[in-house]
C-alpha positions in Angstrom: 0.0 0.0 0.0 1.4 3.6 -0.6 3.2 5.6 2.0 3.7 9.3 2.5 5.9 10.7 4.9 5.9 14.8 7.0 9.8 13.9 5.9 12.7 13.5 2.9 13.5 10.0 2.2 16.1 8.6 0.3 16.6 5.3 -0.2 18.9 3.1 -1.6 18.3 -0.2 -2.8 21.2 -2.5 -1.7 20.6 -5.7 -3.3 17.7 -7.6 -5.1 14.5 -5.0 -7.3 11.6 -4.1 -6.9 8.2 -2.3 -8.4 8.1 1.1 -7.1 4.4 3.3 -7.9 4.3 6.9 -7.0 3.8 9.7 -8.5 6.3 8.9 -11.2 3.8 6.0 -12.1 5.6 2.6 -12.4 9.0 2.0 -12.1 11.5 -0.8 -12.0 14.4 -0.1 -9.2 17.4 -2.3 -8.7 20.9 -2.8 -6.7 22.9 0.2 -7.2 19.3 2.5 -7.5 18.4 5.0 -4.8 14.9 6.6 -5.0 14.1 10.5 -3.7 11.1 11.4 -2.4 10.4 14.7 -1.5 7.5 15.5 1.6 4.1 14.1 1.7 4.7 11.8 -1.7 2.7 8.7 -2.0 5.3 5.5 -2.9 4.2 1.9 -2.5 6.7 -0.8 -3.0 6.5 -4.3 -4.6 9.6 -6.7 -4.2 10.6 -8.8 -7.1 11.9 -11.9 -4.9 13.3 -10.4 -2.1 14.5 -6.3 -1.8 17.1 -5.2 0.6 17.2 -1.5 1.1 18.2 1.5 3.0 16.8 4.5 4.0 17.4 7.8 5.4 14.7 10.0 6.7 15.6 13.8 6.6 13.6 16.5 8.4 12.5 18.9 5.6 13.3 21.7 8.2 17.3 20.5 7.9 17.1 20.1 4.0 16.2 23.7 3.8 19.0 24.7 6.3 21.3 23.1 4.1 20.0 24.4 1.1 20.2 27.6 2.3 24.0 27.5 3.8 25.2 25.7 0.5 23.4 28.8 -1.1 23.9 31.3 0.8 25.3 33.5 -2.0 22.1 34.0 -3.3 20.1 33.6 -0.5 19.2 35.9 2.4 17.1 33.9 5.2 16.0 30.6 5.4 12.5 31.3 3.8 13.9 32.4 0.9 15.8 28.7 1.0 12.5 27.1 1.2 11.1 28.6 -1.6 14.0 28.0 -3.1 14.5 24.3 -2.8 10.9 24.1 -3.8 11.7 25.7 -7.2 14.8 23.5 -7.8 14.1 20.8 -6.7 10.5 20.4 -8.1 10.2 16.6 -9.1 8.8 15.3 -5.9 10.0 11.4 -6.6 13.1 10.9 -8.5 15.1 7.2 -9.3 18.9 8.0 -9.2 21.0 5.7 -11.3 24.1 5.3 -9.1 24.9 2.3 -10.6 26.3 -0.7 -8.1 30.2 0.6 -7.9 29.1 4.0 -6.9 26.4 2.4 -4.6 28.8 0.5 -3.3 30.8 3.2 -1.7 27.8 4.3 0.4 27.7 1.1 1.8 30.0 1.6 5.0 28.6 4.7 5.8 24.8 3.9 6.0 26.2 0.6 8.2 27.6 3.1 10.3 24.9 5.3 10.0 22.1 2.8 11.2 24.4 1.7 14.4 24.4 5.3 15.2 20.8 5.7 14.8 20.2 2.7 17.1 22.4 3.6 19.9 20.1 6.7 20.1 22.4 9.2 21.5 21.8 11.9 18.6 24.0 14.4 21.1 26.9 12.4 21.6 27.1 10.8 17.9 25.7 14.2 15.8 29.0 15.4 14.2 29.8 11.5 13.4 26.0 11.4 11.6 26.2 14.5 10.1 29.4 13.9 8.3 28.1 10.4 7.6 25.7 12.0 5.9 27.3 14.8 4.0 29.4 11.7 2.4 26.2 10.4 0.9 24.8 13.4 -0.1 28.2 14.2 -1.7 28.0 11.3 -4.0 24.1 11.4 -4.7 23.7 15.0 -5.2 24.9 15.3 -8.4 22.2 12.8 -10.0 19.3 14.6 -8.6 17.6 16.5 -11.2 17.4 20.4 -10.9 15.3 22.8 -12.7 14.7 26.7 -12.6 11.4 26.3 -15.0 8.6 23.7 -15.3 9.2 20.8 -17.2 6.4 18.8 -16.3 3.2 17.8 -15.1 5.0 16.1 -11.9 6.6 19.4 -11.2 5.6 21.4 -8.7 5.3 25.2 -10.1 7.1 27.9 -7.5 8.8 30.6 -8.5 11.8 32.4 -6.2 13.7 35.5 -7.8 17.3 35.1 -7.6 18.8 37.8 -5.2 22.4 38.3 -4.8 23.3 38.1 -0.8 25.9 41.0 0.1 27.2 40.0 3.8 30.1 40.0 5.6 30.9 38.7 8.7 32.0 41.4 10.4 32.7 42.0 14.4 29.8 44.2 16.2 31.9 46.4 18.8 33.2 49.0 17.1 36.8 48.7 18.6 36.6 45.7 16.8 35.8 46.7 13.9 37.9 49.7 13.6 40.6 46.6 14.2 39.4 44.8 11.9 39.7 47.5 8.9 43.3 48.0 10.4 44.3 44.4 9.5 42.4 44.3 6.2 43.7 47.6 5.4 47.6 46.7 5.5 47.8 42.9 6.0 51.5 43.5 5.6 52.2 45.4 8.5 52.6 42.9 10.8 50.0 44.1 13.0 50.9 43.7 17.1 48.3 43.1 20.0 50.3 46.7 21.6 49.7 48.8 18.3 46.1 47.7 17.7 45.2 48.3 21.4 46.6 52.1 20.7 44.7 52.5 17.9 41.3 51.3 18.6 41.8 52.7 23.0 41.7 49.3 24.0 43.6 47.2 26.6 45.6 44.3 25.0 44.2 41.4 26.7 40.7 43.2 25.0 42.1 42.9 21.8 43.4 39.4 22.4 40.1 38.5 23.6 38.4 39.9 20.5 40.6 38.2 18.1 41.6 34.5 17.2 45.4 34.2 16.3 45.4 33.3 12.4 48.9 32.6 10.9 50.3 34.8 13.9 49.3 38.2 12.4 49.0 39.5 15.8 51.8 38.9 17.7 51.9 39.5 21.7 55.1 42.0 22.3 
């Protein structure tokens, strides 16, 4: 019977096939296959023999976080990333062609992946997932399909103007600031903790505490 989940799924088949209907229609899915299904996308699943599969289940909430960080050039809050990744990514069920080599490499890490997710200690083991992840994703992302424009009947239509994000990371005290233009301004100089506390009327443990040593531009004297 057809399934929809609140969440993305992605899920790879690992050995054996299967019939998949959704709102693709019918499709045939094998080993080295993994199938994308956006939110709230009916997808039943008939095994031909036997089906062994994988799959990960990803908050639509942390999709668009990392849409919006791995756009963030063009993007200025996370509701512009939602929009966003509903305008790209607009095929709500896709089947990815890995192929059983590529597959094959996302093997150890979904292991690893599922022993994480059944110690259940999502604190302790997040940095270890998350980069477990981003492997995946690495490998799979460039299969997905993309598209600025609606292609067809399957797509969903939204529309999201592309807006050039001009920000800089930039200190909020002004003594910090005014430091930070110093260093920018003549990287050369050699910049010490004792001449930027002069310039900016701070102490030099409050510039040191303002600033991260980086390649020893300030040096303590």
């Amino acid at each position: 019977m057809p399934i929809a989940y609140d969440c993305v799924t992605i899920t790879v088949i690992r050995d054996g096939s299967a019939i998949l209907l959704s709102e693709f229609g019918q499709q045939h899915v094998k080993a080295g296959d993994v199938m994308l299904l956006g939110a709230n996308t009916l997808c039943g699943t008939e095994p031909e023999s036997h089906v062994t599969v994988t799959t990960i289940y990803a908050d639509t909430d942390y999709v668009v976080d990392q849409v919006f960080w791995q756009h963030f050039g063009l993007l200025h809050d996370r509701l512009e990333a939602q929009d966003f990744a509903a305008t790209i990514y607009t095929e709500p069920a896709q089947i990815l062609r890995l192929g059983e080599d590529r597959a094959g490499l996302l093997m150890p890490w979904l292991d690893e992946l599922v022993a994480l997710s059944i110690e259940d200690r999502p604190v302790s083991n997040f940095y270890r997932m998350q980069a477990l992840w981003f492997s995946v994703a690495h490998v799979i992302a460039p299969f997905i399909k993309t598209s600025m424009t609606r292609t067809s009947p399957t797509q969903r239509p939204t529309t999201c103007p592309a807006v050039p994000r001009h920000r800089r990371f930039a200190p909020l005290r002004t003594e910090a600031r005014r430091a930070a233009e110093l260093l920018h301004d003549d990287p050369v100089h050699g910049w010490s903790v004792t001449e930027l506390a002069s310039q900016v009327n701070l102490s030099k443990s409050q510039v040191g505490r303002l600033f991260v040593e980086a390649g020893s531009v300030l040096e303590t004297v």
